[in-house]
C-alpha positions as CSV (number, residue, x, y, z in Angstrom):
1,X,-18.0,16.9,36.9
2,X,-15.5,17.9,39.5
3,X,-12.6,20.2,38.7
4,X,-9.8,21.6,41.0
5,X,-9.7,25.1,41.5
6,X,-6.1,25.4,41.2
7,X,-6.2,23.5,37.9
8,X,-3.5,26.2,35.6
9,X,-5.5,28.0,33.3
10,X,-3.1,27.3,30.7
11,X,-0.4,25.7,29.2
12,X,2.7,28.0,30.0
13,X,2.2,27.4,33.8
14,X,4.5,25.3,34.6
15,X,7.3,25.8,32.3
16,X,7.1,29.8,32.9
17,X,7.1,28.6,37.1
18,X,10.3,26.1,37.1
19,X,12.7,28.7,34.7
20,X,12.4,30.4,38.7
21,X,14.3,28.3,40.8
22,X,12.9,29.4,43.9
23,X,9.7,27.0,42.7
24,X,10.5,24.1,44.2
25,X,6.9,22.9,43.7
26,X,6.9,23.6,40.1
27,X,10.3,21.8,39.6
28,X,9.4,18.6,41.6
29,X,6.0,18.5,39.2
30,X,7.9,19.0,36.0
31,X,10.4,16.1,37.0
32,X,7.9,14.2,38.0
33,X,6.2,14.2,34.3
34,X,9.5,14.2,32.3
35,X,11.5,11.9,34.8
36,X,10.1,8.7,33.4
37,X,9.7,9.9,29.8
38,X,13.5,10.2,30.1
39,X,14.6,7.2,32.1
40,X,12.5,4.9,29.8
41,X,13.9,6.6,26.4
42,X,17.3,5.5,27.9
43,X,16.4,2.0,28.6
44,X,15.1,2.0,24.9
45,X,18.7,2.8,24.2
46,X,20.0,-0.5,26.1
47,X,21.4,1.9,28.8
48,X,21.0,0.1,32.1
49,X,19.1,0.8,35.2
50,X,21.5,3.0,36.9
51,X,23.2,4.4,34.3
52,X,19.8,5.5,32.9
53,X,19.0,7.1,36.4
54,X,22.8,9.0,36.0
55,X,21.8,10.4,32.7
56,X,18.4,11.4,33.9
57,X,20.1,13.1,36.6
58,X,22.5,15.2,34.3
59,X,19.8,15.9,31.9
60,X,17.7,17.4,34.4
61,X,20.9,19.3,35.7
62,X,21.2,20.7,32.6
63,X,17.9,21.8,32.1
64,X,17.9,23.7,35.6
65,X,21.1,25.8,34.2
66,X,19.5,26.8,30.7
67,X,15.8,27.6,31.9
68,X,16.4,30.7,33.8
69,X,17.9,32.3,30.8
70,X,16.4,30.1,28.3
71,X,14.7,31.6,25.1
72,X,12.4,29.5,23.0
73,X,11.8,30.5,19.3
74,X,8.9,28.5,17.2
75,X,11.0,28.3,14.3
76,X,13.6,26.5,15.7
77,X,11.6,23.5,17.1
78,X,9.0,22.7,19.6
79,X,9.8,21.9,23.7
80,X,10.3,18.2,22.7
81,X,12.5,18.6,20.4
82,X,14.7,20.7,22.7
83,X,14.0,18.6,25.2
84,X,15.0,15.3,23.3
85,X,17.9,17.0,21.8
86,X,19.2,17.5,25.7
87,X,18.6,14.0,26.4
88,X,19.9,12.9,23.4
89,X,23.3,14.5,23.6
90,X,23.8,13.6,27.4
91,X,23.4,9.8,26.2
92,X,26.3,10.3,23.6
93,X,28.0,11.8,26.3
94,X,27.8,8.6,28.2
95,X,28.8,6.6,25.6
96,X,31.7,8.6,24.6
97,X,33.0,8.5,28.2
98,X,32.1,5.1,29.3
99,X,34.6,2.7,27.6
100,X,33.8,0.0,30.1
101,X,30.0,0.2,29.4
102,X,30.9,0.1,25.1
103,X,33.0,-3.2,25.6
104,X,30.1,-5.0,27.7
105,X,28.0,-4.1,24.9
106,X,29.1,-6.6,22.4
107,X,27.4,-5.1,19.8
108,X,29.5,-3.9,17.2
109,X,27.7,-0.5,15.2
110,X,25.3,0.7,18.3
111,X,27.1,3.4,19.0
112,X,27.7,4.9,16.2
113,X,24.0,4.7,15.1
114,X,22.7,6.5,18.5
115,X,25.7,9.2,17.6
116,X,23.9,9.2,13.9
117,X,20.0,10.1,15.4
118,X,19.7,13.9,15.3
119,X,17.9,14.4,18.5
120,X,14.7,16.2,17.1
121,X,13.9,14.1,14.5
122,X,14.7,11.3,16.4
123,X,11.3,8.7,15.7
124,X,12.0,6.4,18.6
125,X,11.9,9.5,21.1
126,X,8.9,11.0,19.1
127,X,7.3,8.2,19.7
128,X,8.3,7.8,23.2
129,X,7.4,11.1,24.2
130,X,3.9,11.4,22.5
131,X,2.9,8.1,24.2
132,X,4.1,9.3,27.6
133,X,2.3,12.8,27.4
134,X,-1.0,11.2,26.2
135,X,-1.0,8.5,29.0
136,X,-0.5,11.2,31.9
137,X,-2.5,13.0,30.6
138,X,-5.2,11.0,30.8
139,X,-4.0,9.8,34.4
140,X,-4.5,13.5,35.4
141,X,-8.0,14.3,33.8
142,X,-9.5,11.3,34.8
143,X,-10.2,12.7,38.7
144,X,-11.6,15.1,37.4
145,X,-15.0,13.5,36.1
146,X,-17.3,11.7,37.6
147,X,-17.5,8.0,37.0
148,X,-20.3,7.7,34.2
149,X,-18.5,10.6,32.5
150,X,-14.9,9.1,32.0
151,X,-16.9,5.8,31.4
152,X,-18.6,7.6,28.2
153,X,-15.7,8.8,27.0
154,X,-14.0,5.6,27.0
155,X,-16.3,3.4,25.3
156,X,-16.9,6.0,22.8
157,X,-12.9,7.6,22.2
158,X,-10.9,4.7,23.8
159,X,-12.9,1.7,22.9
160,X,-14.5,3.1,19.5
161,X,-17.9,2.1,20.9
162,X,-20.7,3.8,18.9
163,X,-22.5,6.7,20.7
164,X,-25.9,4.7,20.6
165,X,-24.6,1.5,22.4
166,X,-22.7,3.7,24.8
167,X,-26.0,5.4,25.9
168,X,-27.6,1.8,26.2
169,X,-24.6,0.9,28.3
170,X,-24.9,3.5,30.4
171,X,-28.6,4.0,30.2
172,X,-28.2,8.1,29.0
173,X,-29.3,9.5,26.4
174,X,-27.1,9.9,23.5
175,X,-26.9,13.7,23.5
176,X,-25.6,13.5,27.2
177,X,-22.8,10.6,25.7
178,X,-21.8,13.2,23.3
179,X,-21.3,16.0,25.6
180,X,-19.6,13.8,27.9
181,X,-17.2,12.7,25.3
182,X,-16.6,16.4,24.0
183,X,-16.0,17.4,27.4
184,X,-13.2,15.0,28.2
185,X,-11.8,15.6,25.0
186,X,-11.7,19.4,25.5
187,X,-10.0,19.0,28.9
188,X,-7.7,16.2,27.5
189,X,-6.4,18.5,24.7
190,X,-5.8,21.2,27.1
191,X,-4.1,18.9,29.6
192,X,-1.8,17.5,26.6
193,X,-0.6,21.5,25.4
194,X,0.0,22.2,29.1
195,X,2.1,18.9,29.3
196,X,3.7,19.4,26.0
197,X,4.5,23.3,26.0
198,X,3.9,23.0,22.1
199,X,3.8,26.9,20.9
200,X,5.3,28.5,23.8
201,X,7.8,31.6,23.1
202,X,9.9,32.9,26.2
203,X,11.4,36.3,26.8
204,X,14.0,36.9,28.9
């Protein structure tokens, strides 16, 4: 197994890293994760290529003015909840302002059910982000391990293969297919909290 010595050592990395806007590093990382969670959330909401880049833009604008002074309490919702709330609201913002874009829609009610959607409860960007976080996530880990490794963990979490025809398949012994899958799923979880910021508090 192969890990990178600069792998963050917990969760709160990154977050803690871009509310400092001298991080250019740490800000081009965190738009590269949330970017696409974002644009493709906006497609979901029949925004269009472009206009879907625009709001990503502004979202991400936003977020760069609120982080330095941002404070996050637990009780009032985890980091994708605030985070889909942001998006959420610059979307109604677009519809609001774009008459053009409302007319070409042709579809009478659309609006007003997006306006409707309260932003942290909204399923479709629940959904939407948990699938996102869970696939990069696994896109980052998977350097991480050697080839036989990931492949165990597959068969056995991925594929629901049993532990005993995994070893066969990968001529191991069980116990080493079970400590390969607990290992992967150890660093997974980890790589998903970092990703997520689920539980984080902030101080100014």
């Amino acid at each position: 197994m192969k890990y990178s010595p600069d792998w963050p050592s917990t969760h709160v990395t990154l977050l803690n890293r871009v509310r400092f806007q001298t991080d250019s590093e740490a800000w081009r990382e965190f738009v590269r994760i949330y970017g696409p969670l974002i644009y493709n959330y906006c497609r979901k909401l029949h925004l269009k290529d472009c206009d879907a880049e625009d709001v990503c833009q502004e979202v991400f604008r936003q977020i760069s003015t609120s982080l330095p002074s941002f404070e996050y309490n637990r009780k009032l919702g985890r980091f994708r909840s605030w985070l889909g709330t942001v998006t959420y609201h610059e979307i109604c913002r677009f519809f609001k302002k774009n008459k053009k874009f409302q007319n070409q829609m042709g579809t009478p009610g659309i609006q007003d059910e997006i306006y409707e959607q309260a932003g942290e409860s909204d399923a479709v960007w629940s959904d939407e982000f948990c699938s996102h976080i869970f696939t990069t996530a696994l896109n980052n880990i998977q350097p991480l391990f050697d080839d036989q490794t990931w492949k165990a963990f597959e068969l056995t979490w991925i594929d629901d293969v049993g532990a005993q025809l995994a070893a066969e398949k990968l001529k191991r012994e069980i116990s080493w297919v079970y400590k390969a899958k607990f290992v992967v799923q150890k660093k997974l979880k980890e790589e998903i909290q970092r990703l997520s910021f689920d539980s984080i508090i902030f101080q100014k």
